[in-house]
C-alpha positions as CSV (number, residue, x, y, z in Angstrom):
1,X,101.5,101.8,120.0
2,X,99.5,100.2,122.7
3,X,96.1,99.3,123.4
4,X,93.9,98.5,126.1
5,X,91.1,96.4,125.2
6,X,88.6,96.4,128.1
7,X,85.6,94.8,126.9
8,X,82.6,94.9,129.5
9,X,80.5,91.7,129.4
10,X,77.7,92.9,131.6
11,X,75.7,89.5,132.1
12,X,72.9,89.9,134.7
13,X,73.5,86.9,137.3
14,X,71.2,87.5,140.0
15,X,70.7,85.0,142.9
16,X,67.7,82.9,142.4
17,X,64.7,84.5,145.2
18,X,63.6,80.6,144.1
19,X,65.0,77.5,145.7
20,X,67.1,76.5,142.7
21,X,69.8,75.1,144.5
22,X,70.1,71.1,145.3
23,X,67.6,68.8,145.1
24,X,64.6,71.1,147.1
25,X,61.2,69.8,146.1
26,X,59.6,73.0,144.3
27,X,56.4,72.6,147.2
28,X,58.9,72.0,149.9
29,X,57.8,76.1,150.5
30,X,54.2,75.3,149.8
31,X,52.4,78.1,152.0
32,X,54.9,81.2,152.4
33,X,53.6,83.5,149.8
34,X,51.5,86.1,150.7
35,X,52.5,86.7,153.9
36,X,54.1,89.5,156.1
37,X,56.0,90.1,158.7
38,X,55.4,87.8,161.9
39,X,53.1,85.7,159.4
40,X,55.5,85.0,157.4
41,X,57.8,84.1,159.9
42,X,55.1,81.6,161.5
43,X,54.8,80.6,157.5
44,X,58.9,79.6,157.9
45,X,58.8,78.2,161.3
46,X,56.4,75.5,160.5
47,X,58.4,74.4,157.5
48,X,61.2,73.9,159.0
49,X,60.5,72.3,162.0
50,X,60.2,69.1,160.5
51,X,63.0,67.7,160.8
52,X,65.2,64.5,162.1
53,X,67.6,65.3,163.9
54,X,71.2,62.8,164.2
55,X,71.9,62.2,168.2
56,X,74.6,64.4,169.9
57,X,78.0,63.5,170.0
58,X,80.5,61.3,168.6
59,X,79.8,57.8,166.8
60,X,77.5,56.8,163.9
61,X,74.5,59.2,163.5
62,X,75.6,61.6,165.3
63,X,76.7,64.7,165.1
64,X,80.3,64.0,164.2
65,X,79.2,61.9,161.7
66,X,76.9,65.1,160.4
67,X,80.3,67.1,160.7
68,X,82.1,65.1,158.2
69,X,79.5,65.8,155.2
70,X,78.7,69.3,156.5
71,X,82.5,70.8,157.2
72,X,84.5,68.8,155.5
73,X,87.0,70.5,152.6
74,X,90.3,69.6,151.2
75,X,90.1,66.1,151.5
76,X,89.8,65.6,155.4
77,X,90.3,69.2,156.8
78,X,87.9,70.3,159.3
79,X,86.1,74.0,158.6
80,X,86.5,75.8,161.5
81,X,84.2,79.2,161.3
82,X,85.4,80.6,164.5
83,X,89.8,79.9,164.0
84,X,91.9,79.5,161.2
85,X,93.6,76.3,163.2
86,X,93.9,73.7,160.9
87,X,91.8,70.5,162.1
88,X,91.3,66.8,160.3
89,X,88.6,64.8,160.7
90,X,89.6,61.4,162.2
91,X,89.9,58.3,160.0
92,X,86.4,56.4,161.0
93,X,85.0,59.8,159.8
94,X,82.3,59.7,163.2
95,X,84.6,60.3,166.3
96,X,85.8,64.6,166.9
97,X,88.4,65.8,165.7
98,X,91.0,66.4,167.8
99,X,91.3,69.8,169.5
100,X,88.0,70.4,168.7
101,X,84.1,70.8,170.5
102,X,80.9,70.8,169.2
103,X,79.9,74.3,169.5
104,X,76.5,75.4,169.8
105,X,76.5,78.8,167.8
106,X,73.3,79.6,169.6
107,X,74.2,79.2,173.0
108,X,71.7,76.1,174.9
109,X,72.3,78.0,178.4
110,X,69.6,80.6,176.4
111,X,66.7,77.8,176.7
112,X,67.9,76.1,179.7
113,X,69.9,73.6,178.2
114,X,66.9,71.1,177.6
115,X,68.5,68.6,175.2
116,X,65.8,69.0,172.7
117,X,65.7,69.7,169.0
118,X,67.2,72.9,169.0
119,X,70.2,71.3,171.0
120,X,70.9,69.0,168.3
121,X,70.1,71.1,165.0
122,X,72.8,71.1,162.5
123,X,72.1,74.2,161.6
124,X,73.4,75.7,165.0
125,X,76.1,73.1,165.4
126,X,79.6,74.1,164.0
127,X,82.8,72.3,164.8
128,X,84.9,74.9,166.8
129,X,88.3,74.7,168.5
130,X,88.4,74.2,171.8
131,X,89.7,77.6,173.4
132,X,87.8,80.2,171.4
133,X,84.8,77.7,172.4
134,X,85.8,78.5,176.0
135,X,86.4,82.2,175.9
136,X,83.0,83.0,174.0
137,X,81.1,81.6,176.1
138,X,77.6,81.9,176.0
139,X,77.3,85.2,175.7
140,X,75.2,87.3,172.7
141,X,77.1,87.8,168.9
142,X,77.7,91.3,168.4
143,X,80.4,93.6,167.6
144,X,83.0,93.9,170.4
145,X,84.5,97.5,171.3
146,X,86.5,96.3,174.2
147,X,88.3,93.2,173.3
148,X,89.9,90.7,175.6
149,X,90.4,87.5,173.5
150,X,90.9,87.7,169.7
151,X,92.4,84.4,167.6
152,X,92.6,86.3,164.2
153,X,89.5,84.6,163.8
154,X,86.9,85.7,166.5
155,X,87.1,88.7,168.9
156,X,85.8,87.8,172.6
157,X,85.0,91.3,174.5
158,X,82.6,93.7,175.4
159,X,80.3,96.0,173.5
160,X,76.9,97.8,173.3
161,X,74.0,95.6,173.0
162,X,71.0,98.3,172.7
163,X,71.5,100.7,175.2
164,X,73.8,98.7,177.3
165,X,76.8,97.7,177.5
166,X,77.2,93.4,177.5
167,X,79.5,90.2,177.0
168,X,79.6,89.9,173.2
169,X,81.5,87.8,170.5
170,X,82.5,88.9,166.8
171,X,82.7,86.4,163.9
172,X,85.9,87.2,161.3
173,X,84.2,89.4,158.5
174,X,83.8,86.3,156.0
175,X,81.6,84.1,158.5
176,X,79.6,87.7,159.6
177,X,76.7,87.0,157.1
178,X,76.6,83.6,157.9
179,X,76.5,83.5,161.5
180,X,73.8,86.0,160.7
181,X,71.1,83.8,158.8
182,X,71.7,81.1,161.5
183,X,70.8,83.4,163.8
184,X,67.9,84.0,162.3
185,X,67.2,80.6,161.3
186,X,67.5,79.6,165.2
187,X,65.1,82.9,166.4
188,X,62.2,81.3,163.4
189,X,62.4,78.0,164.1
190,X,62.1,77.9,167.7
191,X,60.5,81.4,168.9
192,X,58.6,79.0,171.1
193,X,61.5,78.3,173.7
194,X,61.5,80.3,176.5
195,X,64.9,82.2,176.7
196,X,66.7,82.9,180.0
197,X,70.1,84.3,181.1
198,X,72.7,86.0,178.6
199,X,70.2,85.2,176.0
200,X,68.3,88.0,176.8
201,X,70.8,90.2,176.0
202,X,70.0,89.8,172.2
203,X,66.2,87.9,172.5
204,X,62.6,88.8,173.0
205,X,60.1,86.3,174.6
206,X,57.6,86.2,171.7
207,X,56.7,84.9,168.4
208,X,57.8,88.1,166.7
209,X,60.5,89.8,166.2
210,X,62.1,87.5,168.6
211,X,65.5,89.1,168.2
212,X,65.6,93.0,169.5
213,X,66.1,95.6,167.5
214,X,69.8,96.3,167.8
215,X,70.5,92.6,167.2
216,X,68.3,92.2,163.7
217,X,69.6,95.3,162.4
218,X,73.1,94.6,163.2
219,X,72.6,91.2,161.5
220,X,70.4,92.6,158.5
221,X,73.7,94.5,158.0
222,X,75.9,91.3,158.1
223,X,73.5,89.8,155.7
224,X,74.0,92.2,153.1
225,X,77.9,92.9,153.2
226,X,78.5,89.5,153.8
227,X,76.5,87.5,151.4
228,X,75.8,83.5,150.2
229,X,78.5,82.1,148.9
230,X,78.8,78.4,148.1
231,X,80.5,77.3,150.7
232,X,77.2,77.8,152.8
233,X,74.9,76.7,150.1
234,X,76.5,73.5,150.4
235,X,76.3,73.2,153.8
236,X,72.3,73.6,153.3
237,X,72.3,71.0,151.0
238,X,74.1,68.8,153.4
239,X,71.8,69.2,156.3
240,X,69.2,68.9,154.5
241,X,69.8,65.6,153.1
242,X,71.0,64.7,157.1
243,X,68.1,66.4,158.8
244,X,65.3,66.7,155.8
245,X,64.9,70.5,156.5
246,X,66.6,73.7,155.2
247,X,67.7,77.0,156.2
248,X,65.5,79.4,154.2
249,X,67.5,82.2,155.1
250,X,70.2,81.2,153.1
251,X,67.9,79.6,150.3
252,X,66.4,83.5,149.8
253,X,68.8,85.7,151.3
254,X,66.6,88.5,151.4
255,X,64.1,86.8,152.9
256,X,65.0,89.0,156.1
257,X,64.2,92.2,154.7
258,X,60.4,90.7,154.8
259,X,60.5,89.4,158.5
260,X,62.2,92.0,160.1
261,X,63.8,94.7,157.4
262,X,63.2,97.6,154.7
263,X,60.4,94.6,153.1
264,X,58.0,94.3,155.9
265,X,54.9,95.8,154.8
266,X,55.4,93.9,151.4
267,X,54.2,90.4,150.6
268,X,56.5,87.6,150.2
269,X,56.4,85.6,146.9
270,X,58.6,82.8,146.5
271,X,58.6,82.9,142.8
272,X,58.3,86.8,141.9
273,X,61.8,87.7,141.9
274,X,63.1,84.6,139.7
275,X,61.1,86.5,137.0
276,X,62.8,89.7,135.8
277,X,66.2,91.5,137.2
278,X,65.5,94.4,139.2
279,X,68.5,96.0,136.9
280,X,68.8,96.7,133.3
281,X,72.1,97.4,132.5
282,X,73.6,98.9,129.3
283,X,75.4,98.4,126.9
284,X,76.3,94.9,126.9
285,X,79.9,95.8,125.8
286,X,82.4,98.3,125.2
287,X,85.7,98.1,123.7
288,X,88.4,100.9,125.3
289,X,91.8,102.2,124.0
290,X,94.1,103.5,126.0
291,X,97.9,104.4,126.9
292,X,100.2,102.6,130.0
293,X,100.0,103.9,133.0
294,X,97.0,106.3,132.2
295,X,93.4,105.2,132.7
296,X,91.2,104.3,129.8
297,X,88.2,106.6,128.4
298,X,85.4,106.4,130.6
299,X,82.2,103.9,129.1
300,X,78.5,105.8,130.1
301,X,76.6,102.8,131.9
302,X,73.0,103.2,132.1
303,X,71.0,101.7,134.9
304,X,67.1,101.2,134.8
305,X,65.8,99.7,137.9
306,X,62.4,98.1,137.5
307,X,59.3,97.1,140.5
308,X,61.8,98.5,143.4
309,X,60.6,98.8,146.9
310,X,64.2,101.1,147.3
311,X,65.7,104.2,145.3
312,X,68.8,103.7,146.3
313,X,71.4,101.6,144.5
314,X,75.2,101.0,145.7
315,X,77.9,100.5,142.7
316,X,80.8,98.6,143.7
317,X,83.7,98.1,141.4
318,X,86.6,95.8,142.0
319,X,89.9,97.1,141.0
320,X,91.4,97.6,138.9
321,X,88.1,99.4,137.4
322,X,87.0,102.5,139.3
323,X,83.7,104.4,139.0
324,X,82.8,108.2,138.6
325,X,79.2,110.3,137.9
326,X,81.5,112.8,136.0
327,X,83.4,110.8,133.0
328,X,85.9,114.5,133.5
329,X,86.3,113.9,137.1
330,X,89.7,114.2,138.4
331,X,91.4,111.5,139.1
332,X,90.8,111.5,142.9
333,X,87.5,111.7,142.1
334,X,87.5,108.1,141.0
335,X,86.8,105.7,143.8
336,X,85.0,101.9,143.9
337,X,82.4,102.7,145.2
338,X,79.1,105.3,145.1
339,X,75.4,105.3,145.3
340,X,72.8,106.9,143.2
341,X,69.1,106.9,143.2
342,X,67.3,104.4,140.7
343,X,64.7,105.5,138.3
344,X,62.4,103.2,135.8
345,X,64.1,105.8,133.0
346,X,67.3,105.1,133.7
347,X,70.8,106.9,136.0
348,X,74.1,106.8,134.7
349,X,77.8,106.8,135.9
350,X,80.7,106.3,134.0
351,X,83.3,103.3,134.5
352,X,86.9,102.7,133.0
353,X,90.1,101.1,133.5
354,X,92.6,102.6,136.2
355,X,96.1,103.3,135.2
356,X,98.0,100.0,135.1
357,X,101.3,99.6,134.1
358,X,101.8,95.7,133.5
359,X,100.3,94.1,130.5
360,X,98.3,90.9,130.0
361,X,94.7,90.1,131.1
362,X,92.5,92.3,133.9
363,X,89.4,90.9,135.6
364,X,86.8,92.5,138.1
365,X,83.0,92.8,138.4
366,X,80.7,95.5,139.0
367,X,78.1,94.7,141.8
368,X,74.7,96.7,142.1
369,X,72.6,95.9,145.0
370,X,69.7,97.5,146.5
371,X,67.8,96.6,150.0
372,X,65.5,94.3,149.8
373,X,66.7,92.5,146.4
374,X,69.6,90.6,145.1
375,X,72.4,91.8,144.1
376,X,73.5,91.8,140.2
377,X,77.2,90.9,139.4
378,X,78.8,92.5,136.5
379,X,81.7,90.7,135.2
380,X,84.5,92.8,133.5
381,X,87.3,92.3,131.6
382,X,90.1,94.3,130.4
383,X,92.9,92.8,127.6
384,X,96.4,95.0,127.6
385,X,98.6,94.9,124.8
386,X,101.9,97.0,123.4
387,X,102.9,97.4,120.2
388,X,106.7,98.3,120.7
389,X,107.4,99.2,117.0
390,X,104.7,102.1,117.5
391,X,106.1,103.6,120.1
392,X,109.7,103.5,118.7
393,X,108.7,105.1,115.7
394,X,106.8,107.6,117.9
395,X,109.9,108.4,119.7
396,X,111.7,108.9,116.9
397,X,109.7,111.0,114.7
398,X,109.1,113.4,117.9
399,X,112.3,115.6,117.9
400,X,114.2,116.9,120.7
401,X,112.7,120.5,119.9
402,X,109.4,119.4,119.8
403,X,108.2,120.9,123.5
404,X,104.7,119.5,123.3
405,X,103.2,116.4,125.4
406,X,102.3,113.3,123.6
407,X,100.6,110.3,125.0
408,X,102.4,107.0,123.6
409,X,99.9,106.2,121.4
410,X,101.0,109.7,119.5
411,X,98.0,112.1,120.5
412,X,99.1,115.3,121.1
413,X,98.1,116.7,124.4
414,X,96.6,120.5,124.5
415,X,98.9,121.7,127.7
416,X,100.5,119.4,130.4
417,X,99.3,116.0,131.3
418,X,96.1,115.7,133.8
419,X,96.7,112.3,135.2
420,X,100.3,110.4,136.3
421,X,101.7,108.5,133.6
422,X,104.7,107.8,131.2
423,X,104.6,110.8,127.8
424,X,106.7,111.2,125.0
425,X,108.2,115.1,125.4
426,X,111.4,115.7,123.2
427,X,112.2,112.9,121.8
428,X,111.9,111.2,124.9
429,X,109.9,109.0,127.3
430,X,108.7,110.7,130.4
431,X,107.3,109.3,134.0
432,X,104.9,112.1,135.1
């Protein structure tokens, strides 16, 4: 007899709203809560100015040097966000890499060029190889429809910018989100520059939004399919101990939902959402049986959602789990992914194993995210074992007259089996 095991540790690990990462002084934010909208943005934008800035260039103290603590992984590889060329940094640590520019992000053409603070930010300042450097330009980030350079990486083209069509440039899908909160992170801390040429494609001349529609809600988007990940919180924690300022956007990731998203008309608070979870998930575990190559039973999961400002929620389940509203779905009905609407009594949908045929150990997670808030990260697990003298003696005691369906656990099946999988029928095992 076999068994599947899948025991559901639902642990509620939501993203701290707080600045709980690093060393951040807890006032360091002193004057942000409260506010709205272009307010609150004003409230960011004097924050983070303050700043020193390391000169441009190669050499000690400059940007190089910043490089080398910033995008520096596996020993003395340089991370390049824009190619998957593989780049080292050189052994004094402060002169470039070879085959690679400093790449303003946020093109300097867009303010004139003015070698000011913006021009040597760390924040806007990636190490990118030299070609893709060339091909994009300084033209607006976007997503490109018509493309006439592409690395693997980054996609150099055309595309719609609004209502027109413009030079673009497309970020790989795992540096989306990120490109996206420097973005905004550049239009907050200096919405006083004035903005000429191909930066108008994307910008506004004022204080607020700054960025024009079609560009914040294209990168609201990026923000929430492509979200923090440590690899950009320690970046922020490297510039900030370089430059003594931080990128809030990646310290509160949904900090744009309040500037320029589904959050304006509500007040920021810095320290609300470290309170509470905005989801209330049950029950904390669930033990499953089940045969090979079939999928488990199906565990109810009941959702509360508490002090929304959205009714919507999105369920995403990793394989090898799959999720379902109806626990007597059929099997196509199964998929990894759905949305429901939230309720302070609670919605439900059912979650279960898929049909695996190797044994061992299964891992995934459940993620439930709503605009405007955090996401929560379910972590599951799933523990498959056989028991090959059971299904021996199954085998044996079924005889070759016996015409009925059994599973290989020895439940006799009412009529044919519903989902693909390996039955006992005469005797005998049998791949449906």
């Amino acid at each position: 007899m076999r068994y599947y095991r899948n025991i559901l540790t639902f642990v509620a690990f939501l993203y701290s709203f707080c600045c709980v990462w690093g060393g951040v002084p807890p006032e360091y934010y002193t004057g942000v809560d409260g506010k709205k909208k272009a307010e609150l943005k004003a409230a960011f934008r004097t924050i983070i100015r303050r700043a020193t800035m390391l000169d441009y260039g190669s050499g000690e103290r400059r940007t190089w040097s910043g490089f080398y603590q910033t995008d520096r992984f596996n020993g003395n590889q340089v991370r390049d966000r824009y190619s998957y060329g593989v780049f080292y940094f050189p052994k004094d640590h402060v002169s470039a890499a070879s085959g690679m520019n400093i790449e303003h992000s946020f093109p300097k053409s867009w303010w004139g060029g003015d070698k000011n603070q913006a021009y040597k930010d760390l924040f806007n300042l990636m190490p990118c190889e030299v070609s893709i450097n060339t091909a994009k330009n300084n033209y607006a980030m976007g997503v490109v429809t018509n493309v006439k350079t592409n690395n693997g990486c980054t996609k150099v083209g055309t595309g719609k910018a609004g209502n027109k069509t413009a030079n673009l440039w497309e970020p790989a899908d795992e540096w989306k989100g990120d490109f996206a909160r420097s973005y905004f992170y550049m239009v907050t801390a200096y919405s006083d520059l004035v903005w000429t040429g191909e930066g108008l494609t994307m910008l506004e001349k004022n204080d607020w939004p700054t960025l024009q529609r079609w560009a914040y809600e294209l990168f609201l988007t990026w923000n929430r399919q492509d979200p923090v990940d440590d690899i950009e919180r320690q970046r922020n924690e490297a510039v900030y101990g370089i430059q003594g300022n931080r990128n809030p956007f990646v310290d509160f990731p949904n900090l744009p939902e309040y500037i320029w998203g589904d959050s304006v008309d509500y007040a920021f608070d810095v320290n609300g959402a470290t309170e509470k979870s905005v989801f209330e998930v049950t029950p904390e575990s669930a033990d499953f049986a089940a045969d090979p190559c079939q999928p488990s039973e199906p565990v109810l999961v009941t959702v509360v959602m508490k002090d929304t400002k959205s009714n919507l929620f999105t369920i995403v389940a990793s394989e090898p789990f799959v999720i379902c509203d109806d626990p007597d779905a059929d099997e196509e009905d199964w998929s990894q992914r759905m949305m429901l609407s939230g309720s302070k009594t609670g919605s439900f949908f059912y979650v279960r194993l898929s049909a695996q045929e190797a044994y061992g150990d299964y891992t995934g997670t459940l993620t439930l995210s709503t605009t405007g808030l955090n996401d929560l990260v379910v972590p599951l697990t799933a523990h498959v074992r056989q028991d090959e003298d059971g299904l021996q003696d199954l085998l044996a005691s079924k005889g070759k007259a016996d015409d009925a369906w059994y599973t290989l656990s020895g439940t006799r099946l009412s009529g044919e089996p519903r989902y693909r999988g390996i039955y006992v029928r005469r005797g005998r095992k049998v791949i449906r």
